[in-house]
C-alpha positions in Angstrom: 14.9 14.2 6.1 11.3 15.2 7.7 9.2 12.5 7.9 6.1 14.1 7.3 4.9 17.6 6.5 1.6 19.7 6.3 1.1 21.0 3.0 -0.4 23.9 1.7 -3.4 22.4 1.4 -4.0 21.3 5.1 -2.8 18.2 4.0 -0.3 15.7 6.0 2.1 13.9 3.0 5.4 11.7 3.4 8.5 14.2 3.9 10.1 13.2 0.9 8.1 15.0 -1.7 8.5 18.4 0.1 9.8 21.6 -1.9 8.8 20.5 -5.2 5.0 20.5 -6.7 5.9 17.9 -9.2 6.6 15.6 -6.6 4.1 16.0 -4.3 2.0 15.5 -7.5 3.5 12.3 -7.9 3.1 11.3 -4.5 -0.3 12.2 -4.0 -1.2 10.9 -7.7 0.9 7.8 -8.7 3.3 6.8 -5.6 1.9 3.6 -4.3 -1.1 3.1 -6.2 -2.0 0.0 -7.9 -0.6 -0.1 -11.5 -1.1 -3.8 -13.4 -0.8 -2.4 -17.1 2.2 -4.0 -18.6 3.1 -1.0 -20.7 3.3 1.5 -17.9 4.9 -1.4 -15.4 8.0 -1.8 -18.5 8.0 1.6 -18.0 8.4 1.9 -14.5 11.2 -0.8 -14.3 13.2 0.9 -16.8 12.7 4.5 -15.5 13.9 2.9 -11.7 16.8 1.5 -13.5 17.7 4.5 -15.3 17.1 6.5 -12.0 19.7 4.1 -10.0 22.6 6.4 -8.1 20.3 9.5 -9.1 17.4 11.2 -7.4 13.7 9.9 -8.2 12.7 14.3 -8.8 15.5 13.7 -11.9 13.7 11.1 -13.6 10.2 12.6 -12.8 11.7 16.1 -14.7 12.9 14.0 -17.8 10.1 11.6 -17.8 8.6 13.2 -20.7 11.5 12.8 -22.9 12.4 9.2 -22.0 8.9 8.7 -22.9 9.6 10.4 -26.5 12.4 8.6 -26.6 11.7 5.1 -25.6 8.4 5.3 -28.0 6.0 5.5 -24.6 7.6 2.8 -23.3 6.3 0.5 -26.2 8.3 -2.6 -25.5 7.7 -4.2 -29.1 9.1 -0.9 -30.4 12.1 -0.7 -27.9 13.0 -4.1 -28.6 13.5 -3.2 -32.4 15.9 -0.6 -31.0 20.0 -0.5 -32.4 23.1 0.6 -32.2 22.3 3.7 -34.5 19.0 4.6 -31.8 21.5 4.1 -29.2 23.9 6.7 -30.0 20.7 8.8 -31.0 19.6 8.8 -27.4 23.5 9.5 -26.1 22.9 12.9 -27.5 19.6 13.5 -26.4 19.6 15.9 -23.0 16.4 15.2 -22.8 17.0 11.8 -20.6 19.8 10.0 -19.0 22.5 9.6 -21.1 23.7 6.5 -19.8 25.0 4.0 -22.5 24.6 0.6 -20.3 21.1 1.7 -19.1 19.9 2.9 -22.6 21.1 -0.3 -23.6 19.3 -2.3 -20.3 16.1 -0.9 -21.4 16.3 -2.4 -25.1 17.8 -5.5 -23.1 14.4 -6.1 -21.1 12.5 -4.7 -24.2 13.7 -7.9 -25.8 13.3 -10.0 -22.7 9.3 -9.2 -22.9 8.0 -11.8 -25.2 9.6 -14.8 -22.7 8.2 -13.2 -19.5 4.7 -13.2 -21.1 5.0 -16.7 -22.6 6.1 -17.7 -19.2 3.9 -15.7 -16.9 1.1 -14.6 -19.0 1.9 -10.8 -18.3 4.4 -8.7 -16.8 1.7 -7.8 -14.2 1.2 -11.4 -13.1 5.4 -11.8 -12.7 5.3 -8.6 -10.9 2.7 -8.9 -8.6 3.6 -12.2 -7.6 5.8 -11.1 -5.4 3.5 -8.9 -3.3 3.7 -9.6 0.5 1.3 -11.1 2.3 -1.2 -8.8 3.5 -0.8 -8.2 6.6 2.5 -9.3 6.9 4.1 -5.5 7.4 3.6 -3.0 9.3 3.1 1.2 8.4 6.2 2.6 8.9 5.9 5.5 11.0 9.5 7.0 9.8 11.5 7.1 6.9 13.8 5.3 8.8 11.4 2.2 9.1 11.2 2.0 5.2 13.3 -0.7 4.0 15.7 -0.2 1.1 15.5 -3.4 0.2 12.8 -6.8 1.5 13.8 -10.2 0.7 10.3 -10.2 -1.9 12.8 -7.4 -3.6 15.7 -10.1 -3.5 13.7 -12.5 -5.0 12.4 -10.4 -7.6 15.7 -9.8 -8.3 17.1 -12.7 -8.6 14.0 -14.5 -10.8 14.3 -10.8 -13.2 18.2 -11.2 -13.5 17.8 -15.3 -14.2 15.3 -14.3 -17.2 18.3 -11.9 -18.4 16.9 -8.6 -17.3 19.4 -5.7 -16.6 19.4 -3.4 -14.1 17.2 -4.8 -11.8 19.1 -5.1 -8.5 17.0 -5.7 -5.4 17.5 -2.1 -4.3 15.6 -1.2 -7.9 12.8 -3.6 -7.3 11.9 -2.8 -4.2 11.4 1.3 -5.3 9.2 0.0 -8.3 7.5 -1.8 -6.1 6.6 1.0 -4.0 5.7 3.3 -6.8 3.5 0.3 -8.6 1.4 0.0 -5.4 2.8 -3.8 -4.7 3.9 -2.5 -1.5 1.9 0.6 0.3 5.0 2.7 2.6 3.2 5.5 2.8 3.9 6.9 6.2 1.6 6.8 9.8 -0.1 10.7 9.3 0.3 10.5 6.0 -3.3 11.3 4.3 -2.8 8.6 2.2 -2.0 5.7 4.3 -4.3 3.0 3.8 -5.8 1.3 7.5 
């Protein structure tokens, strides 16, 4: 994969959102920035979950239609979810017609309520785990992004203890790219922060 790449645009981006305009869009419009609203972070970790053994490009496509589907990611809505609503969505081309992660995302819907008892948000859960600043430094190649970091292990581990699905460490640490927790936009890339 090409590390980085000039766009049309004069532009210097991250390699990986080359070829397709939707995902340079996302890259240069959501990837990495700061997100701390606990309806579009629910969203986020079910989309990475549903996205797991796939390509991010298929779940930015479909995005849309999980969002019809999972009622804009309302979690008090998705938590009312059944078995009816489940095989509903299997027959919906519109998304991912995965059983267990149709059924993950009611899972954490329901798992919502504790977290925010517990923590106060999803956002304050979340961003607790956010490195120190400092404490990495800008990759300069795809190859120097880590899949996973051992914040993503403990994530992880503390989502999966509060009965969250689909939330391995690998799955965590790309949400916590795309929320902005951690910034891995590349060295040259327009957007890298100093």
């Amino acid at each position: 994969m090409i590390d980085l790449f000039v766009g049309d645009d004069g532009k210097t981006r991250c390699g990986w959102c080359r070829g397709s305009d939707l995902y340079q869009d996302y890259h240069d419009n959501e990837w990495g920035r700061a997100v701390h609203d606990d309806r579009r972070l629910f969203e986020k970790i079910c989309l990475e979950g549903f996205q797991a053994g796939l390509s991010w490009i298929t779940i930015l496509k479909k995005r849309d239609s999980f969002r019809e589907a999972f009622y804009d990611f309302d979690a008090t809505r998705v938590a009312k979810m059944n078995d009816e609503d489940v095989e509903r969505l299997m027959t919906n081309a519109g998304i991912i017609r995965n059983r267990a992660k149709i059924r993950a995302t009611i899972n954490n819907a329901l798992k919502m309520p504790a977290m925010i008892d517990e923590f106060g948000s999803l956002d304050a859960f979340l961003w607790s785990f956010q490195p120190e600043e400092g404490s990495r430094p800008r990759p300069k190649t795809m190859a120097d992004v880590p899949a996973i970091t051992d914040e993503s292990k403990q994530m992880s581990r503390q989502l999966k203890k509060r009965g969250w699905a689909y939330v391995g460490p690998t799955t965590c640490y790309a949400m916590m790219q795309a929320i902005g927790i951690v910034d891995d936009h590349l060295e040259g890339c327009y957007l890298a922060t100093p």
